[in-house]
C-alpha positions in Angstrom: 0.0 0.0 0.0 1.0 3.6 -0.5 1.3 5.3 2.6 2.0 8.8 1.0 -2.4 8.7 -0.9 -3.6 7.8 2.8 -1.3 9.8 5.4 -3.1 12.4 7.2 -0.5 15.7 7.0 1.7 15.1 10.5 2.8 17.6 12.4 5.7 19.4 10.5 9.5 19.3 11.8 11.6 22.0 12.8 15.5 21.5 13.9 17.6 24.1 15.9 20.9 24.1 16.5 23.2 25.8 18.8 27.4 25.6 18.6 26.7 22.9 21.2 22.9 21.5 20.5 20.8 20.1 18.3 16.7 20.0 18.3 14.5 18.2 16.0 10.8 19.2 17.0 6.9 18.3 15.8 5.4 22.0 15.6 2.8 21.1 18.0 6.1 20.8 20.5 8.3 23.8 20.0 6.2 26.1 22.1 6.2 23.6 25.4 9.8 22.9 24.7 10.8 26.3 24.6 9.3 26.6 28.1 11.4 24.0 29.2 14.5 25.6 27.9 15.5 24.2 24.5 17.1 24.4 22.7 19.9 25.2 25.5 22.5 23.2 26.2 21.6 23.3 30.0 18.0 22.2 29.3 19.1 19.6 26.7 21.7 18.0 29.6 18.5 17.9 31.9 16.6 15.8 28.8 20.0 13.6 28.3 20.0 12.1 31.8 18.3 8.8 31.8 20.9 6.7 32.4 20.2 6.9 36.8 16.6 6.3 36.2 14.6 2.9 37.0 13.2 1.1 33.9 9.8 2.3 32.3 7.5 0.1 30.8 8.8 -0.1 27.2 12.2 0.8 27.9 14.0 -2.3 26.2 17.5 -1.6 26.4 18.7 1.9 26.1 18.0 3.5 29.3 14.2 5.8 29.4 12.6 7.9 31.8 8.8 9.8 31.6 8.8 13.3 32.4 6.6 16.4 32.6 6.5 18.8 29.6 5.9 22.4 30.7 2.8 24.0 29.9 0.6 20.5 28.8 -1.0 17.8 30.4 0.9 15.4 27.9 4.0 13.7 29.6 6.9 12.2 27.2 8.5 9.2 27.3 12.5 10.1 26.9 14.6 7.2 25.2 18.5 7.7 25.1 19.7 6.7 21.7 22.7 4.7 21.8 25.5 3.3 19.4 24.0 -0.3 18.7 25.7 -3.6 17.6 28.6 -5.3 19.0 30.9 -2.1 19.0 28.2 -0.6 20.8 30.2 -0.4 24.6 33.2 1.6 22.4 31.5 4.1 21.5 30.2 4.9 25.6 26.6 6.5 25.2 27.8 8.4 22.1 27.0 8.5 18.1 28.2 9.3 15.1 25.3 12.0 14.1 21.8 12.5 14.4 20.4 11.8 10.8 18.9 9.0 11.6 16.9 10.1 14.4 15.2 12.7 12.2 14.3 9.9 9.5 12.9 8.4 12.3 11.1 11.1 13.6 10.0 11.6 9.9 8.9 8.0 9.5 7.1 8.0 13.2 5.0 11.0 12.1 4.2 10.0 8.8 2.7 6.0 10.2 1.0 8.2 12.7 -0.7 10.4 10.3 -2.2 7.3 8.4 -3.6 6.1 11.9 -0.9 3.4 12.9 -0.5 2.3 16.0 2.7 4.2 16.8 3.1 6.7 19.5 3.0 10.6 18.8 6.5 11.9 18.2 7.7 15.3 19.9 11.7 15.8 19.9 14.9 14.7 19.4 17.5 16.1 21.6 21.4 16.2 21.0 24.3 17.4 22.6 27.8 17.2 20.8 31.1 16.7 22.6 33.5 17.0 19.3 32.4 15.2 16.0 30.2 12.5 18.3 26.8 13.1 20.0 24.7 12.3 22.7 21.2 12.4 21.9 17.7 11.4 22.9 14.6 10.3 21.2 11.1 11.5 22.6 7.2 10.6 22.3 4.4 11.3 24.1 4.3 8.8 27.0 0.9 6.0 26.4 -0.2 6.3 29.8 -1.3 3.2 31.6 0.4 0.9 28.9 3.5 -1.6 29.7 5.1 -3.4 27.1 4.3 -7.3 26.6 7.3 -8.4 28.7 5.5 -6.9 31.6 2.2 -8.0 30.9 3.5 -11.8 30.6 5.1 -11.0 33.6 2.5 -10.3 35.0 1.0 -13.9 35.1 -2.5 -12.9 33.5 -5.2 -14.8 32.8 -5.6 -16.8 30.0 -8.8 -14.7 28.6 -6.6 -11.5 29.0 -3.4 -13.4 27.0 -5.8 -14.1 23.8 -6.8 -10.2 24.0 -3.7 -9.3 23.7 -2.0 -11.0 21.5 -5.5 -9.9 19.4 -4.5 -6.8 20.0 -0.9 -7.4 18.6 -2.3 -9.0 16.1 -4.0 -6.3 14.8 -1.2 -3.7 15.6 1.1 -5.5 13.2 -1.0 -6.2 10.3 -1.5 -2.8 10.3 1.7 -1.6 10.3 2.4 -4.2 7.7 -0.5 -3.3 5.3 1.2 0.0 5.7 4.8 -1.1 4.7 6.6 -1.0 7.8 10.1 -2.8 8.3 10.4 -3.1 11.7 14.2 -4.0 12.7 13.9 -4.8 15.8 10.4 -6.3 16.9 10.2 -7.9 19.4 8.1 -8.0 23.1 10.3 -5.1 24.6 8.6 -2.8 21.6 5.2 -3.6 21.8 3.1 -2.0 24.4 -0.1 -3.2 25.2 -3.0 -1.6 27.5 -6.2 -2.8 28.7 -9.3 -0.1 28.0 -13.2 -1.1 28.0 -13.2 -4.6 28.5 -10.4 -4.9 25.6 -6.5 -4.3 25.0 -4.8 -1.8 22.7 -0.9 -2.5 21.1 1.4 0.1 20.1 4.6 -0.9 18.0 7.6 1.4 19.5 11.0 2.0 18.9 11.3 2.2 15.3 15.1 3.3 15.0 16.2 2.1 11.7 12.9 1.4 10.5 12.0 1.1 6.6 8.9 1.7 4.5 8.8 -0.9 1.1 6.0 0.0 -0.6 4.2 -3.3 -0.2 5.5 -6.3 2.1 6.3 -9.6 0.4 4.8 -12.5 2.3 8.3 -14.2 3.2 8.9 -10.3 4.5 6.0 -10.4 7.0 7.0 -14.2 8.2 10.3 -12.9 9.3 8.9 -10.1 11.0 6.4 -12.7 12.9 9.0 -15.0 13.2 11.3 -12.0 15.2 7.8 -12.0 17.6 8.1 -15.8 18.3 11.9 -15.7 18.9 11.5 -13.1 21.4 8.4 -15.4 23.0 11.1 -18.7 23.5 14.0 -16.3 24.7 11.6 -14.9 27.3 10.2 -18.3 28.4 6.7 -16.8 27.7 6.0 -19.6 24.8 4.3 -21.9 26.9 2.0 -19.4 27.9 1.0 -19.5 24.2 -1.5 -22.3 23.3 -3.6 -22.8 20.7 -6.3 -20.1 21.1 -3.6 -17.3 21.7 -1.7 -18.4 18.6 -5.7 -18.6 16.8 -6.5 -14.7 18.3 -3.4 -13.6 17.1 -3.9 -15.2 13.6 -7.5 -14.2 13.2 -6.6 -10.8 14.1 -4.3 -10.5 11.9 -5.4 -12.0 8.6 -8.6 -9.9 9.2 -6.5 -6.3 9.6 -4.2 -7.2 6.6 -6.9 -7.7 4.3 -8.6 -4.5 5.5 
């Protein structure tokens, strides 16, 4: 499918820098950060430190933290963006640049305007130290959801499992009716909260993510195949019988053909 004929217009971007600082905003945003101090390099430190914090739900593995934004009622969900793959240690909380944070601030925006299950993006903050960055990635926090580690944790009932991996199930086929390459999926980025009797699923984290303009069917068995890896690594598969793996099946045979 061509997400460009269905997006809704997101929120545009604007990016600031400083000598020092970089800020990558959704217009909605600029007016709130600015209260907050951005893009100042003082203000942008405050943003930066995560790494003290206890884990949110949906943190995975770069350190998070929620925090206020002045002047709204929303709260934003701060993710530190770090260095990945095996040289990741070297490079000590530090990157190379910060294009690929805007892409995916670009990309975030754009699923969101064609009514994906993503969360809302706000900001990037970045500070630079020489030619290397810090920087951190930020959305408006889903309040009330955890991710599906969590909820598994959580020893649910069995009902409650089938309505969510529904829910997942639904939350993917969307994003894949849509496109999305999602490089990383897997429990840790899917967030799941339980409203009106049912649950909801957000897909997260979509650093490095790709749009193909329509998903082969071997593409969306790898992706679903990243979802069951992540399920035996866990533990959690023998929570997963036959009616979950049916509800999560159903679900999402009926959204992909949507």
């Amino acid at each position: 499918m061509n997400l460009d004929r269905q997006s809704a217009a997101p929120s545009p971007l604007r990016e600031f820098r400083t000598p020092e600082t970089a800020w990558i905003v959704a217009e909605r945003y600029e007016a709130p950060g600015r209260a907050s101090g951005l893009p100042a390099l003082g203000s942008v430190e405050n943003w930066l430190r995560v790494e003290s914090n206890p884990p949110t739900p949906g943190a995975g593995r770069a350190p998070t933290r929620v925090e206020s934004l002045a002047g709204s009622a929303e709260r934003v969900h701060v993710r530190r963006s770090l260095h990945g793959g095996w040289l990741a240690p070297l490079w000590h909380g530090y990157r190379g640049g910060i294009r690929r944070l805007r892409r995916e601030m670009e990309l975030t925006a754009q699923l969101r305007g064609a009514g994906a299950p993503v969360p809302q993006p706000a900001f990037v903050v970045a500070a630079r130290k020489g030619l290397l960055w810090r920087a951190a990635f930020c959305t408006i926090h889903i309040e009330g959801a955890t991710d599906a580690i969590q909820f598994l944790e959580s020893s649910p009932e069995q009902k409650s499992i089938q309505q969510a991996a529904a829910a997942v199930g639904h939350a993917i086929a969307h994003v894949h009716r849509l496109g999305l390459l999602h490089p990383d999926l897997h429990l840790g980025n899917l967030l799941l909260r339980h409203e009106g009797g049912e649950f909801r699923a957000w897909i997260i984290d979509l650093d490095g993510a790709r749009l193909a303009r329509r998903l082969s069917k071997k593409q969306r068995l790898r992706q679903l195949k990243r979802i069951e890896r992540s399920l035996v690594k866990r533990s959690f598969i023998q929570n997963i019988g036959s009616p979950e793996r049916q509800a999560f099946f159903e679900a999402y045979a009926s959204s992909l053909g949507a």
